[in-house]
PDB file of N, CA, C and O in Angstrom, chain B, residues numbered from 101:
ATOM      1  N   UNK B 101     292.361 -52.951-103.523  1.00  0.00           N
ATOM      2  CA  UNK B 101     292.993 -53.944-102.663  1.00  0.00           C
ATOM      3  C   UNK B 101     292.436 -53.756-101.261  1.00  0.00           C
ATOM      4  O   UNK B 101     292.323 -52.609-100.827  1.00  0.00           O
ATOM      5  N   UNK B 102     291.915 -55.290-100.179  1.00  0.00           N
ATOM      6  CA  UNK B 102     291.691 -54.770 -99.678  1.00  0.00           C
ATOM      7  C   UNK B 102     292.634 -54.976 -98.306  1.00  0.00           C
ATOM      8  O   UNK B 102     293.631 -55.679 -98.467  1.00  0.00           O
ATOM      9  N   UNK B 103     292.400 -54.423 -96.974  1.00  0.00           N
ATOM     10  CA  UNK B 103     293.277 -54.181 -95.961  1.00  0.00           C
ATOM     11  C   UNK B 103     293.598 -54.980 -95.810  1.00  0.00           C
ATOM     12  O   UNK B 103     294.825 -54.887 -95.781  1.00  0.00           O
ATOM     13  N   UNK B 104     293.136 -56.429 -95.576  1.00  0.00           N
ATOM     14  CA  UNK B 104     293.868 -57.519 -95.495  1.00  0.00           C
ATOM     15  C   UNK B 104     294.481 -58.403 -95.987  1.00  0.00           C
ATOM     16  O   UNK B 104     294.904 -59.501 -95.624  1.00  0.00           O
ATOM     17  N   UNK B 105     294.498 -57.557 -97.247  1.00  0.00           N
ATOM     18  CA  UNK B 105     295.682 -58.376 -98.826  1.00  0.00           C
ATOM     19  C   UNK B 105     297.064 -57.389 -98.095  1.00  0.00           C
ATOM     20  O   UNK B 105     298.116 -57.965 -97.815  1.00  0.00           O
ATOM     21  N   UNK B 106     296.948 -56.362 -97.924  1.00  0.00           N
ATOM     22  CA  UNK B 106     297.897 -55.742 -97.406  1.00  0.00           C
ATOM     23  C   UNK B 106     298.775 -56.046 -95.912  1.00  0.00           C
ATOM     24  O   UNK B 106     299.886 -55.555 -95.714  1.00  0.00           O
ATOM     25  N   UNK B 107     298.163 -56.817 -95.055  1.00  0.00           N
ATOM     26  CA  UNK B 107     298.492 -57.304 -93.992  1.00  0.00           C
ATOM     27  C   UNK B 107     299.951 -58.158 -93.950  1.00  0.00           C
ATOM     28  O   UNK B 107     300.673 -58.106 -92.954  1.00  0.00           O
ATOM     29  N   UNK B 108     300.293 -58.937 -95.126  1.00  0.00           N
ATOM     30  CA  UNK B 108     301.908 -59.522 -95.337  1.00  0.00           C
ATOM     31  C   UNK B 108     302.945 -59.017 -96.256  1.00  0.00           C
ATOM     32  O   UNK B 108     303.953 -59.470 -96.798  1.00  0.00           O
ATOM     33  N   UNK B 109     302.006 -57.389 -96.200  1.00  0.00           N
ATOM     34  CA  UNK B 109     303.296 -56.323 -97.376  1.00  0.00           C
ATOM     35  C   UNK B 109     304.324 -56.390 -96.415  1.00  0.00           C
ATOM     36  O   UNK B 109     304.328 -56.819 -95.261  1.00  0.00           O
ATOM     37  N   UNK B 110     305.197 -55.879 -97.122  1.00  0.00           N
ATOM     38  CA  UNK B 110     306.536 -55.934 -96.990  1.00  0.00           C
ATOM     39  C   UNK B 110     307.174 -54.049 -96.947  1.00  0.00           C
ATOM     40  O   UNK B 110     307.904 -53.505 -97.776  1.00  0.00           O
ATOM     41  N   UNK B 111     306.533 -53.418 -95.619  1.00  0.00           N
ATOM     42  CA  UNK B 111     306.866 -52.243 -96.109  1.00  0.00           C
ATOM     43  C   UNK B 111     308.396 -51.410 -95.672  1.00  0.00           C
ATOM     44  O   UNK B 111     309.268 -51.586 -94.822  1.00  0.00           O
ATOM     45  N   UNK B 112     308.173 -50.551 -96.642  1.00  0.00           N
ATOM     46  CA  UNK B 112     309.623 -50.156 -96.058  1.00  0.00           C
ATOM     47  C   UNK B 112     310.191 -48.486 -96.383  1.00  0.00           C
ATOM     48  O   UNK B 112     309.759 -47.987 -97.423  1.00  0.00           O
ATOM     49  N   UNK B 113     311.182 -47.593 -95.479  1.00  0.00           N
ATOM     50  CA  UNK B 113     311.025 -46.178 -95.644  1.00  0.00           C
ATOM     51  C   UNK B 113     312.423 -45.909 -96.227  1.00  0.00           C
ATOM     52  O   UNK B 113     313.431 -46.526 -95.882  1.00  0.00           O
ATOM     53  N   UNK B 114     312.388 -45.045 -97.036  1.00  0.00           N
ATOM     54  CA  UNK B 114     313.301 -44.142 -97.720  1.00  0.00           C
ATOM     55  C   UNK B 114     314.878 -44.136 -96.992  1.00  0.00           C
ATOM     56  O   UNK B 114     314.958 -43.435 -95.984  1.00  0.00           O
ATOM     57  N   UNK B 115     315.835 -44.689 -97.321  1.00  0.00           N
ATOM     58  CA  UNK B 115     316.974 -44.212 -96.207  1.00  0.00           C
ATOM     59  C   UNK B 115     317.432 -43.011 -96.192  1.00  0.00           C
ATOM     60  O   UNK B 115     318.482 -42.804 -95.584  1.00  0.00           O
ATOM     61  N   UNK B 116     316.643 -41.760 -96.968  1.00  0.00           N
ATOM     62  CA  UNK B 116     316.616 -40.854 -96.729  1.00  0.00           C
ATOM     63  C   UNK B 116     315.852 -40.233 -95.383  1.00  0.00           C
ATOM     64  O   UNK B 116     316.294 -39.302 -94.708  1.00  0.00           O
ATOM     65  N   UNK B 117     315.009 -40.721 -95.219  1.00  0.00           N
ATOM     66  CA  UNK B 117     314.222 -40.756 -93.803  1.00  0.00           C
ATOM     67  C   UNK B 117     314.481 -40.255 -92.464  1.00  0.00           C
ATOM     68  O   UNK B 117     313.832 -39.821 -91.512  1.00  0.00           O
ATOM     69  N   UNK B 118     315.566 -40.464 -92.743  1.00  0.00           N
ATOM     70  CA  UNK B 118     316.530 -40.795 -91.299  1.00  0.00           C
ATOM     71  C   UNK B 118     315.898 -41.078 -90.156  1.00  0.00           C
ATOM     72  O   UNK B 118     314.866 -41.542 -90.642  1.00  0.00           O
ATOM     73  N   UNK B 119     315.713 -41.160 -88.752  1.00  0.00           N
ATOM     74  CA  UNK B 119     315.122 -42.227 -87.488  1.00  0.00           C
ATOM     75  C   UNK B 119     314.211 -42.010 -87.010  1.00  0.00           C
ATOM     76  O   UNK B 119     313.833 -42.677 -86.047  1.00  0.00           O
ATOM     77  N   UNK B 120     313.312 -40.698 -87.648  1.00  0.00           N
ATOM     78  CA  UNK B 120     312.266 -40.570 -86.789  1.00  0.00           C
ATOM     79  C   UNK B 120     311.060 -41.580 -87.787  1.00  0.00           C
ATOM     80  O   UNK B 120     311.473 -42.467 -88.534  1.00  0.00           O
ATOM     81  N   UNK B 121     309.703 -41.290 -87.652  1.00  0.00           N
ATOM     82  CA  UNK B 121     308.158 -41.436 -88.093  1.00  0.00           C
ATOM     83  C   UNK B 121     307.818 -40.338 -88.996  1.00  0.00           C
ATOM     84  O   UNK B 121     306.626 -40.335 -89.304  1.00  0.00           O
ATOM     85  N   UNK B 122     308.581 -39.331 -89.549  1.00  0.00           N
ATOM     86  CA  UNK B 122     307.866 -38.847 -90.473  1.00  0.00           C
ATOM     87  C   UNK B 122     308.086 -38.414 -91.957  1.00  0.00           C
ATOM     88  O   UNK B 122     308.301 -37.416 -92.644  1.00  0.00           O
ATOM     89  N   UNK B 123     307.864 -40.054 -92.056  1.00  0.00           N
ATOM     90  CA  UNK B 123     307.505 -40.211 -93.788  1.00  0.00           C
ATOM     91  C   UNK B 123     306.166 -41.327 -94.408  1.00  0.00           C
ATOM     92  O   UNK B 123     305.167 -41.879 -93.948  1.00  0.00           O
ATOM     93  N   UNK B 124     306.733 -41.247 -95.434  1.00  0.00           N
ATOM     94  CA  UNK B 124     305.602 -42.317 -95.695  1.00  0.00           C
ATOM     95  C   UNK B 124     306.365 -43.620 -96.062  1.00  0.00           C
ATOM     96  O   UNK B 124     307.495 -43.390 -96.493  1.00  0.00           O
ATOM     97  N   UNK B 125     306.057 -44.803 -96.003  1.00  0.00           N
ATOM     98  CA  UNK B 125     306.527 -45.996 -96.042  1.00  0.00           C
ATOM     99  C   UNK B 125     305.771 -46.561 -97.698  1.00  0.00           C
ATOM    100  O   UNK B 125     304.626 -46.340 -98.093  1.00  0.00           O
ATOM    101  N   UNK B 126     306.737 -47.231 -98.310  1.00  0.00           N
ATOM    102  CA  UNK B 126     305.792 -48.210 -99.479  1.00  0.00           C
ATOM    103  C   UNK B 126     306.303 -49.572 -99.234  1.00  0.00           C
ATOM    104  O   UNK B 126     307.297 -50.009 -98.654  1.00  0.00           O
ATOM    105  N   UNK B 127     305.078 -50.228-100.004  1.00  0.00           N
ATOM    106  CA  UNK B 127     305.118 -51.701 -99.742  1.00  0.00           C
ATOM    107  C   UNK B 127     304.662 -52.115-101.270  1.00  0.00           C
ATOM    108  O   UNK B 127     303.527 -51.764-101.592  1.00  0.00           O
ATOM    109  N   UNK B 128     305.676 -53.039-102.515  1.00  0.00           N
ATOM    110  CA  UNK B 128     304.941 -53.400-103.734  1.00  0.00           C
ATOM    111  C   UNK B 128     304.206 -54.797-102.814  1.00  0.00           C
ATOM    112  O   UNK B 128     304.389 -55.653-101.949  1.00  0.00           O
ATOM    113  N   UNK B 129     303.336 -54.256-103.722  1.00  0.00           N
ATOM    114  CA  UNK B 129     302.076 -55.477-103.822  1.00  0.00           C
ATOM    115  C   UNK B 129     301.333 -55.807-105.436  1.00  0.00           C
ATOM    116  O   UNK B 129     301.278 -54.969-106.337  1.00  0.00           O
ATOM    117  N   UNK B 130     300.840 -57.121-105.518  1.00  0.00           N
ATOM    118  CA  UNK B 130     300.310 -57.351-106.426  1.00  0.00           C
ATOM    119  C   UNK B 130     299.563 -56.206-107.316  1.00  0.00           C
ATOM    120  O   UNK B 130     298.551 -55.739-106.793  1.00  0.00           O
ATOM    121  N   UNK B 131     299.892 -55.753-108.450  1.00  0.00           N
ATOM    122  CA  UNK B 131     298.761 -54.597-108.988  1.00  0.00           C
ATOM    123  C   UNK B 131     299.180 -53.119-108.935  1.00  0.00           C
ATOM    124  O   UNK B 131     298.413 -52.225-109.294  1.00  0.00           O
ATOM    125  N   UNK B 132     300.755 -52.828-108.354  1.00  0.00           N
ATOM    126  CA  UNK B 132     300.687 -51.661-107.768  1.00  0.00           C
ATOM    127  C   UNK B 132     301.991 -51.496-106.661  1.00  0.00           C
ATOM    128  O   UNK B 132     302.879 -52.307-106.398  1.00  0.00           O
ATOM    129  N   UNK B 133     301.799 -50.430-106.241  1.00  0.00           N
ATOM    130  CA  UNK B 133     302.264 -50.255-105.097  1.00  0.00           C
ATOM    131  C   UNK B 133     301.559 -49.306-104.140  1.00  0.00           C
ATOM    132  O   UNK B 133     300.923 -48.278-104.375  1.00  0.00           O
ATOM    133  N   UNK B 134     301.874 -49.996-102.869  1.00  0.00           N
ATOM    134  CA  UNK B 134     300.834 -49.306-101.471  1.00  0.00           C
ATOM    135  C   UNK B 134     301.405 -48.357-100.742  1.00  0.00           C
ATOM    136  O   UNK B 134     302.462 -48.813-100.306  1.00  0.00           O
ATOM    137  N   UNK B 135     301.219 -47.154-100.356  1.00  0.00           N
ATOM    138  CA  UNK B 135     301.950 -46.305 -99.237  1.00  0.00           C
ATOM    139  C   UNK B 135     300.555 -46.056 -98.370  1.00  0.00           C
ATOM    140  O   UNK B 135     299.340 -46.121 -98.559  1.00  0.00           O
ATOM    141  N   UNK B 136     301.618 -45.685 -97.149  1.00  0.00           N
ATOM    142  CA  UNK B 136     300.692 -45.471 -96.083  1.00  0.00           C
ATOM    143  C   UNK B 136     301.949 -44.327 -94.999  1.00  0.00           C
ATOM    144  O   UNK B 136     303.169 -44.162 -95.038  1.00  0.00           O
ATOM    145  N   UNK B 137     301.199 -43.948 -94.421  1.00  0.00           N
ATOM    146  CA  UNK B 137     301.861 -42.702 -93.398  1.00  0.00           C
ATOM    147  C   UNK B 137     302.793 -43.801 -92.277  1.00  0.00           C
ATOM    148  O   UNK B 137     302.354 -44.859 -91.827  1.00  0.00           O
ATOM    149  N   UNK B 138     303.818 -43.361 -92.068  1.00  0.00           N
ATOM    150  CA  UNK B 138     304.511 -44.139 -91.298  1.00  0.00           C
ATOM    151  C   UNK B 138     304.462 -43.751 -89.504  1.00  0.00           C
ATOM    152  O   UNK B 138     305.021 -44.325 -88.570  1.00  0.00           O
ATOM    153  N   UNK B 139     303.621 -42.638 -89.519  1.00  0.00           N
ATOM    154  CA  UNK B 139     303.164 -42.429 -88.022  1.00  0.00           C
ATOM    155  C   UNK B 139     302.212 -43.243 -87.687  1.00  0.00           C
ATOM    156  O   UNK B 139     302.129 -43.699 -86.547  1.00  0.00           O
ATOM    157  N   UNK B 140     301.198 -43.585 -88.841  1.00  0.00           N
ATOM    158  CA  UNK B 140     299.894 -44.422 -88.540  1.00  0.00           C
ATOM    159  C   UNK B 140     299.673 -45.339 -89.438  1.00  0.00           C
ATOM    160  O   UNK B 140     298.710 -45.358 -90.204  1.00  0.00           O
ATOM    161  N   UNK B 141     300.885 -46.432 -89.359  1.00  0.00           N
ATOM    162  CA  UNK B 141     300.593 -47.633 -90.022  1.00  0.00           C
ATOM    163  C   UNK B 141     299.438 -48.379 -89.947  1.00  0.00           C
ATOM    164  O   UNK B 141     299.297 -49.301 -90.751  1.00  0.00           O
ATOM    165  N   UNK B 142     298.361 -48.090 -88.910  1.00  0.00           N
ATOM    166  CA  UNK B 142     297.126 -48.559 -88.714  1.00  0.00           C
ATOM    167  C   UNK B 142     295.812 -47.880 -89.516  1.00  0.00           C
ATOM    168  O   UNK B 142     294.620 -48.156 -89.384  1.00  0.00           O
ATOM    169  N   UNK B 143     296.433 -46.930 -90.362  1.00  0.00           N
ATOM    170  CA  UNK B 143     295.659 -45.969 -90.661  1.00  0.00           C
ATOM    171  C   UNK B 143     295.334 -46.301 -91.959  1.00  0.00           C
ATOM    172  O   UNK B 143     294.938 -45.337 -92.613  1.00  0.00           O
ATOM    173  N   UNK B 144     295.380 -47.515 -92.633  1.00  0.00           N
ATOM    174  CA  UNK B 144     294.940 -47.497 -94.099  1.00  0.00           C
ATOM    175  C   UNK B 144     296.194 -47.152 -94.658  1.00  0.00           C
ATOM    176  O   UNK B 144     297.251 -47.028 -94.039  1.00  0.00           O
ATOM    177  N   UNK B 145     295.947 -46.964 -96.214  1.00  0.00           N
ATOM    178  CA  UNK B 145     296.711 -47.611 -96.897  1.00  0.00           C
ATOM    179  C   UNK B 145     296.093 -47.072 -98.455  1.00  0.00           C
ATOM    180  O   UNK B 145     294.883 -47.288 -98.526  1.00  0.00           O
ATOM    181  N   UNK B 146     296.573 -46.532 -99.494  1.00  0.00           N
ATOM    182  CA  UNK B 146     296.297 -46.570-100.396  1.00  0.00           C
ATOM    183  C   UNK B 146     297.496 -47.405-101.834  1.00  0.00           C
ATOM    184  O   UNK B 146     298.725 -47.475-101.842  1.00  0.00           O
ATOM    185  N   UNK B 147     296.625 -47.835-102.726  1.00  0.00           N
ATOM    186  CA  UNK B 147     297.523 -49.076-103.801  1.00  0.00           C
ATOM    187  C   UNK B 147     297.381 -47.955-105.051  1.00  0.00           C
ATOM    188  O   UNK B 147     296.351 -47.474-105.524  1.00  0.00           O
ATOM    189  N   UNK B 148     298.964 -47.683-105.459  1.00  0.00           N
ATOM    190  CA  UNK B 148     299.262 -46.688-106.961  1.00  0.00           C
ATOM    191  C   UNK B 148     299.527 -48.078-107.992  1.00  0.00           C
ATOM    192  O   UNK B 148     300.380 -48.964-107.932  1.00  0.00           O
ATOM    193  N   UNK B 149     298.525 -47.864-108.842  1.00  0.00           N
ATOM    194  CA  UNK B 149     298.731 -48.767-109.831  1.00  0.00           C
ATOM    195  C   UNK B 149     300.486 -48.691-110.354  1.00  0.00           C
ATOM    196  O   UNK B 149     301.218 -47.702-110.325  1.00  0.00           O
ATOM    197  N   UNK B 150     300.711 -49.647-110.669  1.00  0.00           N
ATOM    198  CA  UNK B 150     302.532 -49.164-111.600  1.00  0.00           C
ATOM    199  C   UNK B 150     302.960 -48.103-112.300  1.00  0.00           C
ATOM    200  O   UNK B 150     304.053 -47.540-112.240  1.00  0.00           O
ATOM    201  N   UNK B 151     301.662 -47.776-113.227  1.00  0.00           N
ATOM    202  CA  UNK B 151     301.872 -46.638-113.819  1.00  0.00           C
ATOM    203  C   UNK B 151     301.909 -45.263-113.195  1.00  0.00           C
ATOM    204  O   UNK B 151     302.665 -44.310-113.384  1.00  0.00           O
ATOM    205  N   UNK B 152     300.300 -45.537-111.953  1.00  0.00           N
ATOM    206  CA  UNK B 152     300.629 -44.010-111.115  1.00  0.00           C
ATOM    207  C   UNK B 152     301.842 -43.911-110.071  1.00  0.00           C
ATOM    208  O   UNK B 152     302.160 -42.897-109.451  1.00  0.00           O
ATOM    209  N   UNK B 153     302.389 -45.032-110.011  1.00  0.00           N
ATOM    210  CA  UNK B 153     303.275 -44.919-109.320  1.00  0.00           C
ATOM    211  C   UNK B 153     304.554 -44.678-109.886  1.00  0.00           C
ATOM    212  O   UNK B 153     305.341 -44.018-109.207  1.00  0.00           O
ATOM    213  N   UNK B 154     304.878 -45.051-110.900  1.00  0.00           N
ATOM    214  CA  UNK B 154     306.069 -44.004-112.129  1.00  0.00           C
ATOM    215  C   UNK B 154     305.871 -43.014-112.282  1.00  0.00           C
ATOM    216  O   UNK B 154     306.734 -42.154-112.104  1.00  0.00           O
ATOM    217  N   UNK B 155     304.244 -42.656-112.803  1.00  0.00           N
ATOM    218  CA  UNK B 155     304.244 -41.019-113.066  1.00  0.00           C
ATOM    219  C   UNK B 155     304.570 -40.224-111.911  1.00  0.00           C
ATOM    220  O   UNK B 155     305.294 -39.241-112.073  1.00  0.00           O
ATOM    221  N   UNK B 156     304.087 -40.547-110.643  1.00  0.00           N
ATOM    222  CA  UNK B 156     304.334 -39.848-109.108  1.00  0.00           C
ATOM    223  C   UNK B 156     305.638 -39.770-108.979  1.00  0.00           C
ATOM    224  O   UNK B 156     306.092 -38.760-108.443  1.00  0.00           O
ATOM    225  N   UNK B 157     306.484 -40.752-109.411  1.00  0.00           N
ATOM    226  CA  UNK B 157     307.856 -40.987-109.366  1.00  0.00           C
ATOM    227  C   UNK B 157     309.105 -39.880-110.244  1.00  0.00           C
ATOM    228  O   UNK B 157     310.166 -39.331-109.948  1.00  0.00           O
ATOM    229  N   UNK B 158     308.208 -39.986-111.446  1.00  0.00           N
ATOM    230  CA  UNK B 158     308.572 -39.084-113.008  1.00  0.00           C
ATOM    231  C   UNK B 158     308.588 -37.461-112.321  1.00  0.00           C
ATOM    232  O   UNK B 158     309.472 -36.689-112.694  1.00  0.00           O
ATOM    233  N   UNK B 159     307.420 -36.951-111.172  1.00  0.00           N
ATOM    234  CA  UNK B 159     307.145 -35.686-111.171  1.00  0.00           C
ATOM    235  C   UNK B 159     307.911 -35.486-110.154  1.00  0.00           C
ATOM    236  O   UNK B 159     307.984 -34.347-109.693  1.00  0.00           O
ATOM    237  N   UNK B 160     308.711 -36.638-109.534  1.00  0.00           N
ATOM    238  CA  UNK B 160     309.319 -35.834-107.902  1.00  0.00           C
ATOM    239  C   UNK B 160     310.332 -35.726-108.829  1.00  0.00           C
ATOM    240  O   UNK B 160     310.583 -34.522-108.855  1.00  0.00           O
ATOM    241  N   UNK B 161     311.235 -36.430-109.795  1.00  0.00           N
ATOM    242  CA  UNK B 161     312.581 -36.216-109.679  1.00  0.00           C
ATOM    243  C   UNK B 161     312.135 -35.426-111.150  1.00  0.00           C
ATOM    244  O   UNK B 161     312.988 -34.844-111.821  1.00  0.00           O
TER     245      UNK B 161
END
């Protein structure tokens, strides 16, 4: 995907988070889902297909 398919995600952080910048933010997008560092939203962006993004999901909890 490229950076500017990502430009009208919809991202958003954990309400575990609580108020500062340091987590990571996700945004679903077509194909996947995108996270990116929430200190440097300018910083790129990587897209977890559905599946890597369950399995990533499967290993935290």
């Amino acid at each position: 995907m490229r950076e500017n398919e990502l430009a009208g995600a919809r991202w958003r952080k954990s309400s575990h988070s609580g108020g500062g910048n340091d987590c990571v933010e996700v945004a679903f997008v077509p194909g996947g889902t995108a996270v990116r560092d929430s200190k440097d939203p300018e910083g790129g962006a990587f897209v977890l297909p559905a599946s890597g993004w369950q399995s990533l999901l499967d290993s935290l909890g």
